[in-house]
MARKOL-765019 format. One record per residue (C-alpha): x, y, z. Coordinates in Angstrom, 3 decimals. Last residue first. Example, Ala and Ser with C-alpha at 12.3 -4.5 7.8 and 13.67 -1.06 7.14 Angstrom:
BEGIN
+----------+----------+----------+
|       px |       py |       pz |
+----------+----------+----------+
|   13.670 |   -1.060 |    7.140 |
|   12.300 |   -4.500 |    7.800 |
+----------+----------+----------+
This chain:
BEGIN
+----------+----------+----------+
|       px |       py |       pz |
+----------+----------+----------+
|   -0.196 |   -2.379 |  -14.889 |
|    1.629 |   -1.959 |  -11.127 |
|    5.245 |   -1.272 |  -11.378 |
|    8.087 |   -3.151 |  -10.065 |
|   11.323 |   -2.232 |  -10.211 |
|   14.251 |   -4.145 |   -9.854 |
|   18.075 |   -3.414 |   -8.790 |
|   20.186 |   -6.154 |   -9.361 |
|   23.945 |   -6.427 |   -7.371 |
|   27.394 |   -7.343 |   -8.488 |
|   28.878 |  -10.487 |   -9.089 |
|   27.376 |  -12.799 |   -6.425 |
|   28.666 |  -16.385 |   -6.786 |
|   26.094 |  -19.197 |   -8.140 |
|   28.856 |  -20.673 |  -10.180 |
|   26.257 |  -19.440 |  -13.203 |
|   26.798 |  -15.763 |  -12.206 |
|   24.900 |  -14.016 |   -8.920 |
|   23.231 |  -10.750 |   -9.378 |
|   22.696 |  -10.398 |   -5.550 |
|   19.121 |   -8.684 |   -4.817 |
|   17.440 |   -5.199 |   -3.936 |
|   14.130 |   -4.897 |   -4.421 |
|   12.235 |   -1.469 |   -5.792 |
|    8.420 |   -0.702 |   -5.190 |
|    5.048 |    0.411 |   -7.056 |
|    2.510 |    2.878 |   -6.540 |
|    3.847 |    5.538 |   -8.869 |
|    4.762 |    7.567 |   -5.874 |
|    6.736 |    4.027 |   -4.394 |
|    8.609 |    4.301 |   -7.448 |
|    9.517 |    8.439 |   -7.281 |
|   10.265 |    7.556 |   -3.394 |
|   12.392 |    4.849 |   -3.572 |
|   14.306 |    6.472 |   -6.894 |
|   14.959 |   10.052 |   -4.820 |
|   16.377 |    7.609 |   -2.204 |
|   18.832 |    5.912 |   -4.066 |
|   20.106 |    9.016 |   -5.863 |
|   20.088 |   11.800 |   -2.496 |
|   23.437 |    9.930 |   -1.220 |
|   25.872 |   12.358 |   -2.093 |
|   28.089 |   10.348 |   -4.594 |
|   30.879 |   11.717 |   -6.381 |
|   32.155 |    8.444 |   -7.151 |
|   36.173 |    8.552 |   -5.581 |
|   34.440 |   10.812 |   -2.474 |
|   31.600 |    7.746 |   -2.377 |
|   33.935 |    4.587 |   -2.113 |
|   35.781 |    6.767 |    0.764 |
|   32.657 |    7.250 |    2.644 |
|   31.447 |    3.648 |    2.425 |
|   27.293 |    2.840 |    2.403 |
|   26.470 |    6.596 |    2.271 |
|   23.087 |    7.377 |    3.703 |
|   22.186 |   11.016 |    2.682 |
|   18.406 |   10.058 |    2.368 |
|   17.804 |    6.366 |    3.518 |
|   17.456 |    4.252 |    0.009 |
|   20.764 |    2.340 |    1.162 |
|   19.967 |    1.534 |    4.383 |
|   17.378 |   -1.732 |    3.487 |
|   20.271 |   -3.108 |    1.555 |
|   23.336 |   -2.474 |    3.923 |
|   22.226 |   -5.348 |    6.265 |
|   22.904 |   -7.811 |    3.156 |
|   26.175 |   -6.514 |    1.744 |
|   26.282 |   -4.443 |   -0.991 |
|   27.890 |   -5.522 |   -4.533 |
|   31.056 |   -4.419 |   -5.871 |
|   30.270 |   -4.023 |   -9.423 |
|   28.680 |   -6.600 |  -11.960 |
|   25.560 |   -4.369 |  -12.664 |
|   21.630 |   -5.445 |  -13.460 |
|   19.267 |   -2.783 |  -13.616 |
|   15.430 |   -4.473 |  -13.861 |
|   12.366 |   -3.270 |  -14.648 |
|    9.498 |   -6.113 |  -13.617 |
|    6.167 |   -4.538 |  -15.028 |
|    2.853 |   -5.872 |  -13.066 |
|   -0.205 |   -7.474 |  -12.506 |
|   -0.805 |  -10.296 |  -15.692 |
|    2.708 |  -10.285 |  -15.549 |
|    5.793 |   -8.575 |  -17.190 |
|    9.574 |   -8.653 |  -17.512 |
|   12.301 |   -6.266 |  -18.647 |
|   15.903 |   -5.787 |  -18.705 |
|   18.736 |   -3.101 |  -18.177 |
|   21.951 |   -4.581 |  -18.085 |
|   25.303 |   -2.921 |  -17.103 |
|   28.826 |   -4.604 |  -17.728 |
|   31.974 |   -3.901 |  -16.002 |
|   35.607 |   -3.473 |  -17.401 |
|   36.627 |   -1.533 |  -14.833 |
|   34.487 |   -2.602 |  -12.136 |
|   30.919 |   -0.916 |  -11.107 |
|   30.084 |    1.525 |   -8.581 |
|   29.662 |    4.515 |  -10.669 |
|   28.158 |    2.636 |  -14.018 |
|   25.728 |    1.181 |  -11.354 |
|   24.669 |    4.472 |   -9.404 |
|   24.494 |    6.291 |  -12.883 |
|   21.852 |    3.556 |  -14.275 |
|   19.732 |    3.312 |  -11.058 |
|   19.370 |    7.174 |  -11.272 |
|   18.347 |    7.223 |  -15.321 |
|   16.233 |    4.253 |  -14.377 |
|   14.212 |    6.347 |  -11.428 |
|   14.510 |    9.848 |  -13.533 |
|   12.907 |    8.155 |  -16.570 |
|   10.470 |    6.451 |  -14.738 |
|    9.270 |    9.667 |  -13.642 |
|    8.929 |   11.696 |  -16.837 |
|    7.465 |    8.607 |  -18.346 |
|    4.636 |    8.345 |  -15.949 |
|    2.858 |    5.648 |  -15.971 |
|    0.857 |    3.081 |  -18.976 |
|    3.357 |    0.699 |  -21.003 |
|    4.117 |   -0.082 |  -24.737 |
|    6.615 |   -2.579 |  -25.537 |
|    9.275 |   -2.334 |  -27.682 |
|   11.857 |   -5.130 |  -26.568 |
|   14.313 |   -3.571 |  -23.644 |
|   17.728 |   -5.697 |  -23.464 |
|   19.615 |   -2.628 |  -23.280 |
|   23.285 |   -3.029 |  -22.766 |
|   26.036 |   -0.379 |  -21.469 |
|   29.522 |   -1.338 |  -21.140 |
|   31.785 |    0.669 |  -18.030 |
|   34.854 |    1.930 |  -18.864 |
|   34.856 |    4.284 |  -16.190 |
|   35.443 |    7.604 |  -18.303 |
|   32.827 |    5.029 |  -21.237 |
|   30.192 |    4.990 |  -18.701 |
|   30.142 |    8.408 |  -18.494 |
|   30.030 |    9.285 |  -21.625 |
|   27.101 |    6.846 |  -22.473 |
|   25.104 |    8.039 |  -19.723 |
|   22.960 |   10.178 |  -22.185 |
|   22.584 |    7.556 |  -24.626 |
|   21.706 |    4.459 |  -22.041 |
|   18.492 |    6.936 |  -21.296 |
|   17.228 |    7.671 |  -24.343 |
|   17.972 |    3.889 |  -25.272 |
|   15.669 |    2.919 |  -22.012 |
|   12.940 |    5.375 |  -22.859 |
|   12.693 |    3.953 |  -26.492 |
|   12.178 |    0.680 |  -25.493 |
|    9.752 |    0.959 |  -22.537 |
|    7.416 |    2.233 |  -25.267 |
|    4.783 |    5.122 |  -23.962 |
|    1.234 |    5.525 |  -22.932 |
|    0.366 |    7.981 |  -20.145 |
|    0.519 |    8.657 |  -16.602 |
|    1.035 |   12.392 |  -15.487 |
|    3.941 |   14.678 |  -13.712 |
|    2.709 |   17.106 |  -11.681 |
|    3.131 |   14.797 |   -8.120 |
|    6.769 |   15.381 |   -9.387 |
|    7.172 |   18.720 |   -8.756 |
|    8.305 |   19.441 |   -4.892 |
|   10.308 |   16.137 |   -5.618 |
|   12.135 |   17.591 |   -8.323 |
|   12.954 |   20.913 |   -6.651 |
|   14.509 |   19.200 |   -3.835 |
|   16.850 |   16.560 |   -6.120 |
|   17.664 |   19.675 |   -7.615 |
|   18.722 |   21.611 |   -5.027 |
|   20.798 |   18.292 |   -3.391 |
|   22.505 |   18.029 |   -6.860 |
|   23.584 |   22.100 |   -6.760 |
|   24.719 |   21.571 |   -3.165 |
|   27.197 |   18.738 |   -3.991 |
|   28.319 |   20.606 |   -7.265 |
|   29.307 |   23.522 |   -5.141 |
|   31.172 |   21.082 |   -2.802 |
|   33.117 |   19.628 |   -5.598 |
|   34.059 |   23.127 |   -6.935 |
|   35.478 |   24.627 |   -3.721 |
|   37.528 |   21.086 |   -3.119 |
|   38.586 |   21.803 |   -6.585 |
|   39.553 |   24.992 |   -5.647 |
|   41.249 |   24.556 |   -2.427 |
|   43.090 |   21.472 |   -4.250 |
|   44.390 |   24.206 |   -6.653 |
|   45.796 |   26.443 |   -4.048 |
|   47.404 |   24.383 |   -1.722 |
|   48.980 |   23.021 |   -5.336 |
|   49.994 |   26.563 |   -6.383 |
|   49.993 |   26.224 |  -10.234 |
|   46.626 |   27.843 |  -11.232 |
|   46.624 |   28.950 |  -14.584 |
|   43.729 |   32.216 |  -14.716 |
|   41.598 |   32.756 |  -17.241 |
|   39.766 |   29.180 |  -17.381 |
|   40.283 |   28.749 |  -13.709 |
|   38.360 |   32.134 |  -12.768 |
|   35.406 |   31.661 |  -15.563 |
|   35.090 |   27.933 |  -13.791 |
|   34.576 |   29.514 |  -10.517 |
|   32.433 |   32.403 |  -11.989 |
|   30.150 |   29.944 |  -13.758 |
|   29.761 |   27.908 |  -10.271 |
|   29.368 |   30.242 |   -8.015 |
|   26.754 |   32.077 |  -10.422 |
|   24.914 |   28.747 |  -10.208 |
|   25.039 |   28.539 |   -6.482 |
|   23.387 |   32.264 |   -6.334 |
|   20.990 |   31.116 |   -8.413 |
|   20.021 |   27.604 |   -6.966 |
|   20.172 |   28.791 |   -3.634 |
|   16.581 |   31.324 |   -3.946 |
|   14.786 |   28.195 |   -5.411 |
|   15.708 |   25.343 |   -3.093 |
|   14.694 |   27.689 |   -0.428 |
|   11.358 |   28.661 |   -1.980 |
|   10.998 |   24.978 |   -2.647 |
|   11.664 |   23.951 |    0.889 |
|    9.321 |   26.258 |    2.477 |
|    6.865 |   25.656 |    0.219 |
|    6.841 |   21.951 |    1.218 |
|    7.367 |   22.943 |    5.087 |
|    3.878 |   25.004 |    4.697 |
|    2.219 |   22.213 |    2.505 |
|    3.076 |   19.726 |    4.912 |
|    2.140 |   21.700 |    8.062 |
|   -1.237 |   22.161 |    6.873 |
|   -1.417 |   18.614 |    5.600 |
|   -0.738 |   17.016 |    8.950 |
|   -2.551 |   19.411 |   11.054 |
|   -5.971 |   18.633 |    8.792 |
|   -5.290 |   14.689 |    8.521 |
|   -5.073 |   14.902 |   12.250 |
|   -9.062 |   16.772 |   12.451 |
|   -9.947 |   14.288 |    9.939 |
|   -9.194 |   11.366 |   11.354 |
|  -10.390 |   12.428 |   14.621 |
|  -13.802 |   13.599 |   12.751 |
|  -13.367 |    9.824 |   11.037 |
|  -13.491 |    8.635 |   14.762 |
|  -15.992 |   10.326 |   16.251 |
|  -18.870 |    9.833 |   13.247 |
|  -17.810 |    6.191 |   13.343 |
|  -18.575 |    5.689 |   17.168 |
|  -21.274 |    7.825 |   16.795 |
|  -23.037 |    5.637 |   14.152 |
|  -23.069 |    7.504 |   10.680 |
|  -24.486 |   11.198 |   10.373 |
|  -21.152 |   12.911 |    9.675 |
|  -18.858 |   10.499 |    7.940 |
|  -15.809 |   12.991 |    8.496 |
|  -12.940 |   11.787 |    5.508 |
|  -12.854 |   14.569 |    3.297 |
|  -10.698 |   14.526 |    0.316 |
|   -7.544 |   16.233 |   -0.689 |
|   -7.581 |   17.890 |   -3.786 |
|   -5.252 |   20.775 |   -2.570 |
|   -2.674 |   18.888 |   -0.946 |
|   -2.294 |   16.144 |   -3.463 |
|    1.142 |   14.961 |   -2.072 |
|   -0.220 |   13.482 |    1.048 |
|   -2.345 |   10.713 |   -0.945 |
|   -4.583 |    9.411 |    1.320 |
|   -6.474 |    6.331 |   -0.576 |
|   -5.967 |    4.234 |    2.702 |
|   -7.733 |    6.556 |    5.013 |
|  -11.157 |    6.687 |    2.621 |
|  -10.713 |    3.079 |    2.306 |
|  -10.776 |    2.452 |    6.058 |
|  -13.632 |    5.115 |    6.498 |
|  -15.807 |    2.845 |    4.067 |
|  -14.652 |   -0.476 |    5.624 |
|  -15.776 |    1.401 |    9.004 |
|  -19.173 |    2.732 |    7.125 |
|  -19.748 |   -1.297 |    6.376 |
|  -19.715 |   -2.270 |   10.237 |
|  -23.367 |   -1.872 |   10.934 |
|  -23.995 |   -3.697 |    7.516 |
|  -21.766 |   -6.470 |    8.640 |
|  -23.612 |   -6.411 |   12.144 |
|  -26.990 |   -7.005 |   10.989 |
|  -25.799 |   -9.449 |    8.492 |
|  -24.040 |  -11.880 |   10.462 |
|  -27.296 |  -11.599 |   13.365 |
|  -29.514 |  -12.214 |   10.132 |
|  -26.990 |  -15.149 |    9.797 |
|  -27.173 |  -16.220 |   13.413 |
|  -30.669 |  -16.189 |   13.693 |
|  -30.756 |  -18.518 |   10.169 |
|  -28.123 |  -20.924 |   12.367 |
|  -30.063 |  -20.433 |   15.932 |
|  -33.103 |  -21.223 |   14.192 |
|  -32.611 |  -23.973 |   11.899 |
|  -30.365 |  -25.514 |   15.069 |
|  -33.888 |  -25.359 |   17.790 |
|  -36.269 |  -26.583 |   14.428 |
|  -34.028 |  -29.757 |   14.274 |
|  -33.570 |  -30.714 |   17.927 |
|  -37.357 |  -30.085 |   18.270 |
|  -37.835 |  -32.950 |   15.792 |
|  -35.621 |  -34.741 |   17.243 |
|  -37.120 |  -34.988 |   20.555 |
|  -40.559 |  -34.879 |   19.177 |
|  -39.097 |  -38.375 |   17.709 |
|  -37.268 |  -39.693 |   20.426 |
|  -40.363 |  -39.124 |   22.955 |
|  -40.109 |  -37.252 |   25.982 |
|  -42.206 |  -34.199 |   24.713 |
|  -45.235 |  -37.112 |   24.880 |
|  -44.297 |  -38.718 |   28.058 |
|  -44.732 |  -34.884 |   29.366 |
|  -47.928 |  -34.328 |   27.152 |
|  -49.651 |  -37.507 |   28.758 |
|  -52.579 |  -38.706 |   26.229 |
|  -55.832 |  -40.156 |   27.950 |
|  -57.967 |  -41.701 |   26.219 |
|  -61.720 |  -42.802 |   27.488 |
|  -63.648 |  -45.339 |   25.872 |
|  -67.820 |  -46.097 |   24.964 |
|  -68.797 |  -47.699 |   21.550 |
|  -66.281 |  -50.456 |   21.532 |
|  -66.785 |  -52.346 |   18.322 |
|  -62.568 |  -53.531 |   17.464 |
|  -62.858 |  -51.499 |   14.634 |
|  -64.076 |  -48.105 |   16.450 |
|  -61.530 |  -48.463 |   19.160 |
|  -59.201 |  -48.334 |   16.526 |
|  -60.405 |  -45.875 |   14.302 |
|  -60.165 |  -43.848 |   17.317 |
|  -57.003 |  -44.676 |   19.046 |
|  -55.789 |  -43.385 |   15.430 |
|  -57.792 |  -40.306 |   15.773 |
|  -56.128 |  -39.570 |   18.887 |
|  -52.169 |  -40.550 |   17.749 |
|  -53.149 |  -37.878 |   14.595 |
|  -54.268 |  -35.435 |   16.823 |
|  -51.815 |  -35.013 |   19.815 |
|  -49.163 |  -35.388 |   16.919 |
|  -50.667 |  -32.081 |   15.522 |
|  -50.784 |  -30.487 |   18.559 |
|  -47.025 |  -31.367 |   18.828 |
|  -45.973 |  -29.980 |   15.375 |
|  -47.713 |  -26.734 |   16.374 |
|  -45.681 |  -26.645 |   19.740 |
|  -42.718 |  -27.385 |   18.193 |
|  -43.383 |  -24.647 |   15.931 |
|  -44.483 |  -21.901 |   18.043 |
|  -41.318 |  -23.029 |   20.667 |
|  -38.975 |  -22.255 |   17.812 |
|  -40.516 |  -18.905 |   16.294 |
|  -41.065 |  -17.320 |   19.908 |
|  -37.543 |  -18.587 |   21.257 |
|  -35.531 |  -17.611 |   17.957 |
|  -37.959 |  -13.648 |   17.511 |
|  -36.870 |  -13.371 |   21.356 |
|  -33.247 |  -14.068 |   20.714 |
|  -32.832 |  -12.089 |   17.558 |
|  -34.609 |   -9.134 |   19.051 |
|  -32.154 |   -9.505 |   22.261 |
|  -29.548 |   -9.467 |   19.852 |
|  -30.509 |   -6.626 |   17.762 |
|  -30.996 |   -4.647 |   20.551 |
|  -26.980 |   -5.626 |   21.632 |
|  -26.013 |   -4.919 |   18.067 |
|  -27.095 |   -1.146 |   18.058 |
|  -26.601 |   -0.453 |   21.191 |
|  -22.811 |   -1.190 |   20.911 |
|  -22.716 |    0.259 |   17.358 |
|  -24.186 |    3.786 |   18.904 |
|  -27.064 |    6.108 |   17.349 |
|  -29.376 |    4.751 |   20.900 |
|  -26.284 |    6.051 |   23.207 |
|  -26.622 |    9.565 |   21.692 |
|  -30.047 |    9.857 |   22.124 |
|  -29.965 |    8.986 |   25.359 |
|  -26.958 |   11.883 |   26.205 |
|  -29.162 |   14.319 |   24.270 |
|  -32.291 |   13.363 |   26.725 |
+----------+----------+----------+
C-alpha cells in the first residue's frame, strides 16, 4: 500500500495520468462537437428538402439522408479538421502547463543549489523540499545530505588552517625581530655567512606572506558591501606602493574619476593593492602602471595596465593557480611566492565578479605588457 502511494506522489505518474486525462477530455470534446455540428447539418439540409418539396406542391415524400456520404463531405471534413487541431493545440497547452508546474519545485531546488555560498557556514540554508514529488523530495535530501559532509569538513579544515596560521605567525615574527636584532648588533663579514642569513631572512618572509594570505581568506567572508569612491581607494593604494615603485623605477598613474560604487572596500582594496605590486614587480625599468575605470548599465570594468614583460597565452589561465610561478628565476629577483594572483581570483570571484587577462598592446598593435581587469557586478 506504501509502495502505491509512493508511485501515485511521482512526476512520471503524475504526467502520464494527466495524459491519458488530456486524451480522453480531446476525443470526448472533439467527437461531441463534430457530432453536434453534424446533427445540425442533418437539420438544416432536411428542412430545406422541406420547403422545397412544399413549393413545388408535393404533399407526400420520403428523404433519406446517408450519414457516411454525409461525414464524407469537404465541408464536415473541414470542419472536423478544425475542431481535431483546436483540441490537440489547447490539449497541448494545458498538457504545457501541467508539466511546467510539476517541474517548478526543480527550478526551485536549482536556485536553492546555485545560491550555495560555502563560506557562510553557519547561515547555510536548507535545501530538502520535503513534501514535493518523490523524485524531488529524493534528490534535494541527496543534495542535502552532500551539502552536509561538504560543509562539515569545510569548517573543520577552515579552523584547522586558521589555528595553524595563528600559532606560526608568532613564533615566525619573533624569528624575524631577533634576526634583524642579530644583524643590527652584530657586522657580519663572512660571506658563507651572510648569504646564510639572508637566505634565513627571505624564507622567513616567504612563510610570514603565506600566513597572511591564510588568515585573510579565513576572514574575508566578514568583510561587508557598502558605498565608497573608486577615487580615493585607488590614490590610497598608489600611495602605499609608491616606495616600491620608485626601488624599481616604476611610474604610478591613476586615471580613477570620483565615482561612488557599492562592494566591499576592504576587499577591493586587497585585489588592486595585489594587481598593483605584481605589475610594479614585473615591469621594465622605466615602466609605467595605469589603473583605469569603466562602467555599464551591469558592471564596473577596473583595470591595471603595466608595460612589463607580458605572459604568454597558455600561461594566463595558470597564473591564478596557488603557488604557480610562471619563471622561477623571474620570481627569486621579485620576491614572488605565488599566493598574489590567486588571493585576487578568489577575493573577485567572492564579490561575484571575475578578472581577464589580456595583451596591453601600443598603437603598432605590439604587446607591451599585460592588462589585468576586473569586473564587478553593480
Amino acid at each position: 500500500m506504501k509502495r502505491i502511494k509512493n508511485v501515485k506522489n511521482t512526476i512520471v505518474f503524475k504526467l502520464i495520468l494527466s495524459i491519458i486525462l488530456i486524451f480522453i477530455v480531446m476525443t470526448a470534446t472533439s467527437n461531441y462537437i463534430i457530432g453536434k455540428y453534424q446533427e445540425n447539418r442533418i437539420q438544416d439540409i432536411g428542412e430545406k428538402i422541406v420547403m422545397e418539396e412544399t413549393n413545388k406542391g408535393n404533399k407526400d415524400y420520403f428523404i433519406v439522408l446517408e450519414d457516411s456520404k454525409l461525414k464524407s463531405t469537404k465541408e464536415i471534413k473541414n470542419f472536423s479538421l478544425i475542431v481535431i487541431g483546436s483540441t490537440i493545440a489547447l490539449g497541448s497547452l494545458v498538457y504545457y502547463f501541467l508539466v511546467s508546474r510539476s517541474l517548478k519545485p526543480l527550478k526551485e531546488l536549482k536556485e536553492k543549489v546555485q545560491e550555495i555560498d560555502i563560506d557562510k557556514v553557519d547561515s547555510e540554508e536548507k535545501i530538502y523540499m520535503e513534501g514535493q514529488s518523490q523524485e524531488i523530495e529524493e534528490l534535494s535530501l541527496a543534495f542535502q545530505k552532500s551539502l552536509d559532509k561538504i560543509y562539515g569538513s569545510y569548517a573543520r579544515e577552515k579552523a584547522l588552517s586558521s589555528s595553524i596560521a595563528h600559532e606560526l605567525n608568532t613564533p615566525v615574527a619573533v624569528m624575524k625581530s631577533s634576526l634583524e636584532i642579530y644583524l643590527m648588533k652584530n657586522k657580519v663579514e663572512d660571506q658563507e655567512l651572510k648569504e646564510l642569513l639572508d637566505n634565513f631572512d627571505e624564507n622567513i618572509d616567504r612563510i610570514s606572506k603565506i600566513i597572511e594570505s591564510l588568515l585573510f581568506l579565513n576572514r574575508r567572508e566578514n568583510a561587508i558591501a557598502r558605498k565608497f569612491d573608486i577615487k580615493d581607494l585607488v590614490d590610497e593604494i598608489v600611495f602605499d606602493l609608491e616606495d616600491l615603485a620608485e626601488e624599481k623605477n616604476v611610474n604610478l598613474i591613476s586615471k580613477m574619476g570620483s565615482r561612488e560604487i557599492y562592494t566591499s572596500d576592504i576587499l577591493l582594496e586587497r585585489v588592486l593593492y595585489n594587481l598593483g605590486k605584481n605589475a610594479i614587480a614585473y615591469n621594465k625599468d622605466g615602466g609605467l602602471v595605469v589603473f583605469d575605470f569603466a562602467e555599464d548599465d551591469e558592471k564596473y570594468f577596473i583595470y591595471v595596465r603595466d608595460t612589463g614583460l607580458g605572459i604568454d597565452e597558455e600561461e594566463k589561465e595558470k597564473v591564478f593557480d596557488l603557488f604557480y610561478r610562471v619563471d622561477e628565476s623571474r620570481n627569486k629577483k621579485t620576491g614572488g611566492y605565488g599566493i598574489g594572483l590567486n588571493l585576487v581570483k578568489n577575493i573577485v570571484e567572492k564579490l561575484g565578479g571575475q578578472v581577464l587577462i589580456s595583451d596591453n598592446l601600443n598603437e603598432d598593435g605590439e604587446v607591451r605588457g599585460s592588462v589585468f581587469e576586473v569586473r564587478l557586478p553593480k
